[in-house]
C-alpha positions as CSV (number, residue, x, y, z in Angstrom):
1,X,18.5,14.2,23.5
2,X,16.5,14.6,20.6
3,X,18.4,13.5,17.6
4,X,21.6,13.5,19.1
5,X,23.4,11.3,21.5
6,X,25.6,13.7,24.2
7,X,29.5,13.2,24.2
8,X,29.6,12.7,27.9
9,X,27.9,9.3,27.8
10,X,30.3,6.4,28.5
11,X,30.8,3.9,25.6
12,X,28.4,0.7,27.5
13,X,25.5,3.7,27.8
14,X,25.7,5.0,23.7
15,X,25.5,1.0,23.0
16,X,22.7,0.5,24.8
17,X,21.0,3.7,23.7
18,X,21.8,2.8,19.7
19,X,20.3,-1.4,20.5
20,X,17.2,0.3,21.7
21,X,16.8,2.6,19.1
22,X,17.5,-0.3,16.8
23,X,15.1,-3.0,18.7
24,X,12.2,0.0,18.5
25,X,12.7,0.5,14.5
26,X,12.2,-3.5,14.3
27,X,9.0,-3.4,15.6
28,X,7.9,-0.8,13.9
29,X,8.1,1.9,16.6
30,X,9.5,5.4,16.1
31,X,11.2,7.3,19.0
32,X,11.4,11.1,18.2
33,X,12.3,13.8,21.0
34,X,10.6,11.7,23.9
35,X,7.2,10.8,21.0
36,X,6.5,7.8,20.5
37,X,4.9,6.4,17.6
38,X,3.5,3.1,16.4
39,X,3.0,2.1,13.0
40,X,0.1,-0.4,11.8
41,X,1.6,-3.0,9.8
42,X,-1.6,-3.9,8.3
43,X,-1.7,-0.9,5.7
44,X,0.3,-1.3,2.2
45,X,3.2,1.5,1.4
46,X,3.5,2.5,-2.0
47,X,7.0,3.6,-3.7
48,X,6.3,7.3,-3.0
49,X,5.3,6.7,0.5
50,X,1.8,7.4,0.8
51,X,-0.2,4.8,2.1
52,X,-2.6,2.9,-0.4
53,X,-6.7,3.1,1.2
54,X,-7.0,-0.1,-0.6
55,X,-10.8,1.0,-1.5
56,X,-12.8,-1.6,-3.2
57,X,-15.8,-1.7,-4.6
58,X,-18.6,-4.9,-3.2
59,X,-17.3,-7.1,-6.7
60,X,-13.4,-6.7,-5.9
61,X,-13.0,-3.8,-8.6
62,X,-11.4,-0.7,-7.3
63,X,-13.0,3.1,-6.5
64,X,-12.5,5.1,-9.6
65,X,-13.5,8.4,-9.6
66,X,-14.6,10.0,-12.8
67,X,-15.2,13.7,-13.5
68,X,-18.2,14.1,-15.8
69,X,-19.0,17.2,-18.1
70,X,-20.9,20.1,-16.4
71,X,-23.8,20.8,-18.7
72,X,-24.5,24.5,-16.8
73,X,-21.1,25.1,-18.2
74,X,-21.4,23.6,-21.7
75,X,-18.9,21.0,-21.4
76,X,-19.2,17.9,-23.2
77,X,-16.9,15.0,-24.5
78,X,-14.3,14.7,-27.3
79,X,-12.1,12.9,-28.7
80,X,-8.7,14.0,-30.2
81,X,-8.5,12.9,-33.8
82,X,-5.5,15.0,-35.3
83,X,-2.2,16.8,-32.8
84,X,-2.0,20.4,-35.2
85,X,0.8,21.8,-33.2
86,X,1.1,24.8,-31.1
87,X,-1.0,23.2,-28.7
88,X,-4.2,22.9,-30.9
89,X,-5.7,19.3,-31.9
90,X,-8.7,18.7,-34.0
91,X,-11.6,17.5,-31.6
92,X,-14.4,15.5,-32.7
93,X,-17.0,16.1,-30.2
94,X,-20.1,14.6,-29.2
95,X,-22.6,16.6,-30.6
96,X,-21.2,15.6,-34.4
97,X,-19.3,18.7,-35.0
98,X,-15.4,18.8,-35.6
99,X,-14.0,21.9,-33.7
100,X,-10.0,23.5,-33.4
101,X,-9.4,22.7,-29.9
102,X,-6.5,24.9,-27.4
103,X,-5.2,23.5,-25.2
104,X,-5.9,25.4,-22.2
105,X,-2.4,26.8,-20.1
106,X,-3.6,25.2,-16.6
107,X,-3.1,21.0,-17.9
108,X,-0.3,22.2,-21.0
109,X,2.3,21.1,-19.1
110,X,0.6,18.5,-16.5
111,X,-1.1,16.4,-19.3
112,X,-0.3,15.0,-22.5
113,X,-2.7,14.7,-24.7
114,X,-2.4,11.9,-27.7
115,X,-4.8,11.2,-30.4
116,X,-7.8,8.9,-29.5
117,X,-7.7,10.1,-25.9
118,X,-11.4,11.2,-24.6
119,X,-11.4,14.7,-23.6
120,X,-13.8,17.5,-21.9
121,X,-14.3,20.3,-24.1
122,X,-16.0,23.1,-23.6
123,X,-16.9,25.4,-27.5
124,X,-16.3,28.5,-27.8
125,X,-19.8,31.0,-27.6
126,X,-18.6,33.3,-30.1
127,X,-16.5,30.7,-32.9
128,X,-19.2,27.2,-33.1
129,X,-16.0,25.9,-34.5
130,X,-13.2,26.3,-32.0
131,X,-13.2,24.6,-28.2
132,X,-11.3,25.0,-25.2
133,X,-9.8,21.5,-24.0
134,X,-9.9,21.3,-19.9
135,X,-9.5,17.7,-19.2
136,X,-8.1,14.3,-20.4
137,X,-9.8,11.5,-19.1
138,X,-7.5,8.3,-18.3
139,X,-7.9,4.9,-19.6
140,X,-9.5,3.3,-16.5
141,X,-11.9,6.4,-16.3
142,X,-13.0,5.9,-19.9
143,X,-13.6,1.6,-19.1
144,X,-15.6,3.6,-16.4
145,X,-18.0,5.8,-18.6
146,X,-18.4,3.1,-21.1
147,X,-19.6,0.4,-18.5
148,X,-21.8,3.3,-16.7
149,X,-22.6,4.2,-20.8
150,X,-21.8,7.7,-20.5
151,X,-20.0,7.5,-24.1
């Protein structure tokens, strides 16, 4: 049948077809073309349908992962201090020196940056005073590096 119900069924058989179908989505079970498939009630749907892993660490606090500066590449943190327009922002980094930062094009769109946010910059090797930005850090991540006193 697979998705359909054929027209030459009597009226008692189509009933009987559409309760079954309707008992097996109560209990959680899916019928697809002749698969079956049974759900585990145990793990938590989220509103865009992907299931939660519900990782925790030993203390009850959840799993946050947090992407650190790459000093082979010369990344370090920043923080925004001043939105310039045209997708430049002051940057006070952590090395004490104030730089232009672009935003690069990959995260212009994906990421909005607002002043105060903690950033990864990486300075330019031919202008000391301008930096490319490549990542925002989120507020639980920055909790994260100050417990861990990263910043």
């Amino acid at each position: 049948m697979c998705g359909a119900v054929r027209s030459r069924q009597t009226g008692r058989e189509k009933a009987l077809f559409f309760a079954l179908m309707d008992m097996l989505i109560i209990y959680h079970v899916v019928y697809i073309c002749g698969v079956v498939l049974i759900t585990d009630n145990t793990k938590k749907k989220t509103d865009n349908g992907f299931e939660e892993t519900g990782a925790v660490n030993a203390d009850g606090t959840p799993v946050v992962r947090v992407r650190l500066p790459k000093k082979w590449n010369n990344e370090m943190f920043g923080s925004a201090d001043l939105m310039m327009g045209a997708n430049h922002i002051r940057v006070r980094c952590f090395d004490g020196v104030t730089r232009m930062g672009r935003i690069k094009g990959k995260i212009k769109k994906r990421v909005w940056i607002r002043e105060g946010d903690t950033l990864i910059i990486v300075p330019w090797t031919f202008q000391n005073d301008k930096c490319d930005i490549i990542y925002r850090y989120l507020p639980p991540q920055v909790d994260w590096l100050r417990k861990n006193r990263y910043l």
